[in-house]
C-alpha positions as CSV (number, residue, x, y, z in Angstrom):
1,X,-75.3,-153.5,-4.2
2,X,-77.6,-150.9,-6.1
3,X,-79.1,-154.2,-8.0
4,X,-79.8,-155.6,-4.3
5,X,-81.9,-152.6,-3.5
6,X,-83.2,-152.3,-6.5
7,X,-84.5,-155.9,-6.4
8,X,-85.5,-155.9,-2.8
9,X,-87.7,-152.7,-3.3
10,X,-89.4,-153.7,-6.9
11,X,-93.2,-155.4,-6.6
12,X,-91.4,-158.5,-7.9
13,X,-89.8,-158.7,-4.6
14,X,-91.2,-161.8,-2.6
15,X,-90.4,-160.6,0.9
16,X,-94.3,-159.5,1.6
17,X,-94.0,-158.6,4.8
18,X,-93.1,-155.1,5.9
19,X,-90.9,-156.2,8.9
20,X,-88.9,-158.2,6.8
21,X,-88.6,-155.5,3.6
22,X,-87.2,-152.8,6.6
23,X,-84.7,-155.9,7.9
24,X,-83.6,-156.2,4.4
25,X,-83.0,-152.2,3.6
26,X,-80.8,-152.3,7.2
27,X,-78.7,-155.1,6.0
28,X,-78.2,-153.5,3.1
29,X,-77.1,-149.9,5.1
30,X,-75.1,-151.7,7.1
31,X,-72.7,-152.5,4.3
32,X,-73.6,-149.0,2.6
33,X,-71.3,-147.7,5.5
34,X,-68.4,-149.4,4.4
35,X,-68.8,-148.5,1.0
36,X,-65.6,-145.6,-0.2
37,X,-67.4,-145.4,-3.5
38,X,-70.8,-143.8,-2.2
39,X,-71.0,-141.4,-5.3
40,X,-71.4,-144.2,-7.4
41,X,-73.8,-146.2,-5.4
42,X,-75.6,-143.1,-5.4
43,X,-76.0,-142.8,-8.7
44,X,-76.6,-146.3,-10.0
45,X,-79.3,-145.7,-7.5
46,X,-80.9,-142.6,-8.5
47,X,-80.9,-144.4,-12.3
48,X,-82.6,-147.7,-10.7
49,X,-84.8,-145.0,-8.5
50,X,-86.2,-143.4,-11.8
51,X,-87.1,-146.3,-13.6
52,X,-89.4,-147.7,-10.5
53,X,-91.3,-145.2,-10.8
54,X,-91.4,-144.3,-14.8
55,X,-93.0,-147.4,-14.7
56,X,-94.4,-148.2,-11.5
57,X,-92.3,-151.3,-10.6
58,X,-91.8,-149.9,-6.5
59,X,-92.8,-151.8,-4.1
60,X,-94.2,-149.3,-2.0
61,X,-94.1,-145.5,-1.2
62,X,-93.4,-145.9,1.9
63,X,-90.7,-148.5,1.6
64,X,-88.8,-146.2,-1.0
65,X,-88.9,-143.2,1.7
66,X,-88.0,-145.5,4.3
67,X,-84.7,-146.2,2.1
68,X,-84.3,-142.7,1.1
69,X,-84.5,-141.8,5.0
70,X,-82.0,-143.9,5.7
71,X,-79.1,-142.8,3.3
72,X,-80.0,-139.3,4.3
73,X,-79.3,-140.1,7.9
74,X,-75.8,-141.8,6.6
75,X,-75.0,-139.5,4.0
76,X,-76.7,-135.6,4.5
77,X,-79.7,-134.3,2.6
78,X,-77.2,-133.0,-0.1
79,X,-76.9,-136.9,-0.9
80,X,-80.7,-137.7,-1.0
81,X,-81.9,-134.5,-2.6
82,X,-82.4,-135.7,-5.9
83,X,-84.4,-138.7,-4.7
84,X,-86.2,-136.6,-3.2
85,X,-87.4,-134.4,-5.8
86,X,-87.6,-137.4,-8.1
87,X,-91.0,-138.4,-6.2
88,X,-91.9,-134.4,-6.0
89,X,-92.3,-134.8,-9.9
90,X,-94.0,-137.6,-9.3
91,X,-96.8,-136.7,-7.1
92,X,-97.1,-133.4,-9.2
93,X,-97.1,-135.4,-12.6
94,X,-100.9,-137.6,-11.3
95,X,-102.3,-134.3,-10.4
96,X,-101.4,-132.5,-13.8
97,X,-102.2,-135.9,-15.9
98,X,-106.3,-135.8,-13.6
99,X,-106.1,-131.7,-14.9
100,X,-105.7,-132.8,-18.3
101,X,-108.2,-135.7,-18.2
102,X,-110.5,-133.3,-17.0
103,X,-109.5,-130.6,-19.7
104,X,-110.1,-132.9,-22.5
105,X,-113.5,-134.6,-21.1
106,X,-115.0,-131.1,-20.6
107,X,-114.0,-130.0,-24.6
108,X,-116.4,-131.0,-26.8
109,X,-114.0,-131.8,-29.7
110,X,-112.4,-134.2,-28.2
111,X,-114.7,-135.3,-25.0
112,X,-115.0,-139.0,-26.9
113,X,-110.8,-139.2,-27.4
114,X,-110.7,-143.2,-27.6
115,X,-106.8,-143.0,-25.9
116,X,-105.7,-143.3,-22.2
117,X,-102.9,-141.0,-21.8
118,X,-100.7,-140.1,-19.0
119,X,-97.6,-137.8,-19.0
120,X,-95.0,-137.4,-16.5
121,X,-93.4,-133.5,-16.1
122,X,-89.6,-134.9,-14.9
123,X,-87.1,-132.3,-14.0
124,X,-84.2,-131.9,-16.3
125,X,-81.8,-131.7,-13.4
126,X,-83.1,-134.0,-11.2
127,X,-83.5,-137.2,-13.3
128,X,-80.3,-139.4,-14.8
129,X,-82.2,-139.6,-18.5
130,X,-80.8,-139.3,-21.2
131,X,-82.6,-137.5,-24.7
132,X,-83.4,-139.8,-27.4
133,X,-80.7,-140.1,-30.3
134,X,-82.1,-138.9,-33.5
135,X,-85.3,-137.9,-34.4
136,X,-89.0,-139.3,-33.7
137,X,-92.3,-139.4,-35.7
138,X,-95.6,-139.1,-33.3
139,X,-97.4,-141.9,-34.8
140,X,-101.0,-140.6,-36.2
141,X,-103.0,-142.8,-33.3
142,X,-101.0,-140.6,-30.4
143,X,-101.0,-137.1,-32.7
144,X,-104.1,-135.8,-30.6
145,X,-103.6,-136.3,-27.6
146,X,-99.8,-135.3,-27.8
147,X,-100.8,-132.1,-29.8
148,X,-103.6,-131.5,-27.0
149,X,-101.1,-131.7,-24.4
150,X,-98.5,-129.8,-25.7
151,X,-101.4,-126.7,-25.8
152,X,-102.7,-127.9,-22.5
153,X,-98.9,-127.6,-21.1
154,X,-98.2,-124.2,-22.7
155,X,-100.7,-122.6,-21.8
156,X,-100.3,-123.3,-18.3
157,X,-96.6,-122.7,-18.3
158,X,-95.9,-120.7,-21.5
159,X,-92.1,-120.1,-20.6
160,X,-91.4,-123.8,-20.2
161,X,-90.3,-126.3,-23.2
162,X,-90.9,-129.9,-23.0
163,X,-88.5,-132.3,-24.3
164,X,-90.1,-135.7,-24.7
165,X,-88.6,-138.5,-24.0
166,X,-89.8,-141.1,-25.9
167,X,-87.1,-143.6,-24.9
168,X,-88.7,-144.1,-22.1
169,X,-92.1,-144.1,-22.8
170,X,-94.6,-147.5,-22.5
171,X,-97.8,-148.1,-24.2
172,X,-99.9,-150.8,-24.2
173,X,-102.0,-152.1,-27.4
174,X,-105.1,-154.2,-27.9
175,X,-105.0,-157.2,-30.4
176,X,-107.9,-157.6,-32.6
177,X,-106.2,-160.2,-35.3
178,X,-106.1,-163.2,-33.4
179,X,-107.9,-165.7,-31.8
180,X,-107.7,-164.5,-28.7
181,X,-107.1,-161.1,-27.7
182,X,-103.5,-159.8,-25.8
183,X,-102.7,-157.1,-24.4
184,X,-98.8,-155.5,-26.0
185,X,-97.3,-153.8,-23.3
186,X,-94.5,-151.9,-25.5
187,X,-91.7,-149.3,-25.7
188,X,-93.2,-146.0,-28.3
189,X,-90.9,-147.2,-31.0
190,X,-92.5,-150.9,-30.6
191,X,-96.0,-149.3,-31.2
192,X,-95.3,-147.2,-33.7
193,X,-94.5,-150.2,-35.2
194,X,-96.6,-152.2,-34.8
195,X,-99.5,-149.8,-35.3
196,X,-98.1,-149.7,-39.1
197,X,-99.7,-152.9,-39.6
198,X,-103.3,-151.7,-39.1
199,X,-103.1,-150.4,-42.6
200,X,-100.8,-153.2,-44.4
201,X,-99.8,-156.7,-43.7
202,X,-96.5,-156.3,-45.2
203,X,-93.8,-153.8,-44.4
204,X,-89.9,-153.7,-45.5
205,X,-87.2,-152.7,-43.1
206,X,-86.4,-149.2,-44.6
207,X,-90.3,-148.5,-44.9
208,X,-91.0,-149.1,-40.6
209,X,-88.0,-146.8,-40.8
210,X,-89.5,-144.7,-42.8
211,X,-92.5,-144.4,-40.9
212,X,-90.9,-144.1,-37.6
213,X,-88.2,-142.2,-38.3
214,X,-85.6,-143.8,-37.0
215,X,-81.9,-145.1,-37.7
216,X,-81.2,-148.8,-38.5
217,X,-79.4,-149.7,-35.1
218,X,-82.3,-148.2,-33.1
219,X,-84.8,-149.7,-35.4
220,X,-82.9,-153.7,-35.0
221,X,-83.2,-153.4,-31.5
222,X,-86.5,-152.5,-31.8
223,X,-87.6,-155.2,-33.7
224,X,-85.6,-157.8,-32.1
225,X,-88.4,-158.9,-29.3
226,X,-91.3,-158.7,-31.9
227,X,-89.8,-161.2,-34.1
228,X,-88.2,-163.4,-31.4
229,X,-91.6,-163.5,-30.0
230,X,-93.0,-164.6,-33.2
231,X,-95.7,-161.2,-33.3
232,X,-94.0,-160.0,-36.5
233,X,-92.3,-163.0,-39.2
234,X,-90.5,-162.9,-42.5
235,X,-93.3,-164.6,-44.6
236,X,-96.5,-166.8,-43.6
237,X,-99.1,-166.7,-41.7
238,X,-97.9,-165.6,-37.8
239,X,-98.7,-168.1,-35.2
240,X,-98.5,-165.6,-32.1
241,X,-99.8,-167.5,-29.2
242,X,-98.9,-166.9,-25.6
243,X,-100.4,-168.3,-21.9
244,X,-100.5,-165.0,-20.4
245,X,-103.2,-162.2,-21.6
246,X,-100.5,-159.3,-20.5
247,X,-97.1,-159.5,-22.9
248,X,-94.7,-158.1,-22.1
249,X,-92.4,-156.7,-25.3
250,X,-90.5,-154.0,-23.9
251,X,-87.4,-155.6,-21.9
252,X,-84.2,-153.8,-21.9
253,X,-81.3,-156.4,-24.6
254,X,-77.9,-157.1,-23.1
255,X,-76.3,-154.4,-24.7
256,X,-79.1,-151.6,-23.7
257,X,-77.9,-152.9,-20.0
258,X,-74.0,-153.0,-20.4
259,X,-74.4,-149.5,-22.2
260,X,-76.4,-148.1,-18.7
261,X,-73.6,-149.1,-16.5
262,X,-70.9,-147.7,-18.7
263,X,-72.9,-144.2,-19.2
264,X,-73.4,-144.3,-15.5
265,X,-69.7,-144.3,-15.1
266,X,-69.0,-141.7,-17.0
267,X,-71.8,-140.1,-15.2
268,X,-69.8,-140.5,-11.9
269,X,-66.5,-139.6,-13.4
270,X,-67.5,-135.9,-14.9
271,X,-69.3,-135.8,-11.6
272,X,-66.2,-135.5,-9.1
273,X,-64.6,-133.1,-11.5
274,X,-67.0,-130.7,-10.4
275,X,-67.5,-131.5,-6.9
276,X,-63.3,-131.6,-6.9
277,X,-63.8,-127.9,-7.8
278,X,-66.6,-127.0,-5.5
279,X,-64.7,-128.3,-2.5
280,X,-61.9,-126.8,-3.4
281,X,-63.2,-123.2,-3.9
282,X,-65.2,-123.6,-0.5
283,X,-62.3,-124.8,1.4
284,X,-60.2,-121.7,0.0
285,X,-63.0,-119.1,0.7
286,X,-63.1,-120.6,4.0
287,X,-59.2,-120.6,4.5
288,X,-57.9,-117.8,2.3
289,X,-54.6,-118.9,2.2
290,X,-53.1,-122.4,2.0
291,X,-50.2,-124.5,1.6
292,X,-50.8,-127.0,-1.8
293,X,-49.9,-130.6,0.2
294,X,-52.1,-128.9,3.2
295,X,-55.4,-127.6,0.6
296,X,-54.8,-131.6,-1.0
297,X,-55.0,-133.4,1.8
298,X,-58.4,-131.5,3.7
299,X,-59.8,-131.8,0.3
300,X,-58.9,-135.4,0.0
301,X,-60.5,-135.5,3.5
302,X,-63.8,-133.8,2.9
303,X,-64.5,-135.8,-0.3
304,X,-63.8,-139.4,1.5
305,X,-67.2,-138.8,3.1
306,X,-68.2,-139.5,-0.8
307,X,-65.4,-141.3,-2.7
308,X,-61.9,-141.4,-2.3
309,X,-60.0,-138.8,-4.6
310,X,-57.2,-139.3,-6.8
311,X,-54.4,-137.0,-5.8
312,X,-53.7,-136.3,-9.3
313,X,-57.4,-135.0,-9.9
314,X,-57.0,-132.8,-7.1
315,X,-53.9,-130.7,-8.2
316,X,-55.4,-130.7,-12.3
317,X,-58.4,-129.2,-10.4
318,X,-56.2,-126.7,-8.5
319,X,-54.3,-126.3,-11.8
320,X,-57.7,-125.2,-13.3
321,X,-58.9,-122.7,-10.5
322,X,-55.8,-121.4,-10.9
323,X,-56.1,-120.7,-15.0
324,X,-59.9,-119.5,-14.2
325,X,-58.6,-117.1,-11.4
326,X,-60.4,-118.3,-8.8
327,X,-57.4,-119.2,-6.7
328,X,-53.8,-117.6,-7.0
329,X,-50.4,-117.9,-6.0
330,X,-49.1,-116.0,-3.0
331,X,-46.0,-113.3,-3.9
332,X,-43.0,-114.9,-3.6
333,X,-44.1,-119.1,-3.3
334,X,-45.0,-121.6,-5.4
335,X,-46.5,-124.0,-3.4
336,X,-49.2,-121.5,-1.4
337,X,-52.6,-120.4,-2.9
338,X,-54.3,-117.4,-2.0
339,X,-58.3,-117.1,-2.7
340,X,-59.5,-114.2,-5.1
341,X,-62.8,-113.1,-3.8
């Protein structure tokens, strides 16, 4: 159902009209209500969420809020406040990207910087990304203006460390070489890449490696669309032609896909093992004393607004409260808990 939404609120979606976008998200609440697995909807969401607006695929402000309104209506802002700050870093990010513009055109080192470059500032808790695996080499084209940035940053919040994310990054490169000119819209590894040519025709496997500083496995998948799409060949002369001026290069493979939905899930999973705990302890602060089938099942209650619990996961959670002393046994029982303020 998370694709649904996803699909419905994306630019591709063909429902122009307004009225019949909002009919759309209230089909889609209506069986959101009936859903016992919210956590997980909520969190395929939030990943779906991040990536419209990484790359500017939404619809629509206004029909994103009007989604995120609604699931806060359903669900509580405790549901919806991620989402929420998620557009926060957003709107913040454009305003710190025009300060930088505005840094660089006034320095007159780098006033004539031949590079359009935008950075979003995404909080680390906010936003389900994941670090790149491995290391990275800047490519020498983006080494100014990442190096001016980084300065720009510090200096404007010098107790703060950015960890760039270069998995996620696009770019978008100019052809000169052919016939006619295309624009490459690619991931950073594509153009670093690809930007390796300016200087040589011919490059082996373990030298683009080299040069972008990268594993193998990372490095196939990079290389995968370039090939396929006939930019980069074996031997010859390439024969790159294409109808549309804008190429696209940077879609996610099969396995890039299957390997989302199965990090989501574990996402989800290491999730309710906190949120098992937290109920717990707030249900025994609020109780002080409870019987173990009693403390189970208004847990198991409060979390249904969520997911539904496994009984098993409760009592291991109860089993580690107890171990971390946040809960004990009363004198004389084995089956009622006390809380240890």
């Amino acid at each position: 159902m998370s694709r649904h939404a996803d699909a419905l609120l994306r630019k591709s979606n063909k429902m122009a009209k307004k009225s019949d976008l909002e009919g759309s998200l209230n089909r889609v609440m209506v069986i959101f209500k009936y859903l016992e697995e919210k956590d997980v909807f909520q969190t395929f969401y939030s990943t779906k969420l991040s990536k419209r607006l990484i790359h500017g695929l939404s619809e629509s402000d206004e029909a994103e809020a009007s989604m995120i309104s609604k699931l806060k209506e359903a669900c509580g802002s405790e549901y919806t406040i991620k989402l929420q700050r998620m557009f926060t870093d957003i709107s913040i990010s454009q305003d710190l990207t025009e300060s930088f513009k505005e840094h660089v055109a006034q320095s007159q080192n780098h006033a004539d910087m031949n590079i359009t470059f935008s950075v979003m500032i995404l909080g680390t808790n906010f936003w389900p990304l994941s670090r790149p695996k491995g290391s990275f080499t800047v490519p020498t084209d983006l080494r100014l203006p990442y190096d001016l940035f980084q300065k720009f940053y510090e200096r404007m919040h010098p107790h703060r460390k950015l960890a760039w994310l270069w998995n996620y990054s696009k770019n978008e490169l100019q052809s000169t070489y052919l016939n006619r000119k295309y624009i490459f819209m690619t991931s950073t590894y594509q153009m670093t890449v690809l930007l390796e040519y300016n200087n040589r025709d011919s490059l082996s496997l373990d030298e683009l490696g080299t040069a972008a500083n990268v594993g193998k496995d990372v490095l196939t998948q990079v290389l995968q669309p370039l090939v396929k799409s006939g930019i980069l060949i074996s031997d010859g002369p390439t024969n790159f032609e294409s109808k549309k001026i804008r190429v696209n290069l940077n879609q996610p493979t099969k396995a890039e896909v299957k390997a989302e939905s199965s990090d989501v899930l574990k996402t989800v999973d290491e999730d309710r093992k906190y949120i098992i705990l937290a109920t717990i302890v707030r249900t025994m602060k609020a109780r002080k004393t409870m019987e173990n089938e009693s403390l189970i099942q208004e847990v198991a209650s409060e979390l249904s607004k969520r997911f539904t619990p496994k009984v098993p996961a409760i009592k291991k959670a109860i089993e580690t409260l107890l171990d971390q002393g946040y809960i004990k046994h009363v004198d004389g029982t084995q089956d009622t808990f006390a809380y240890v303020a």
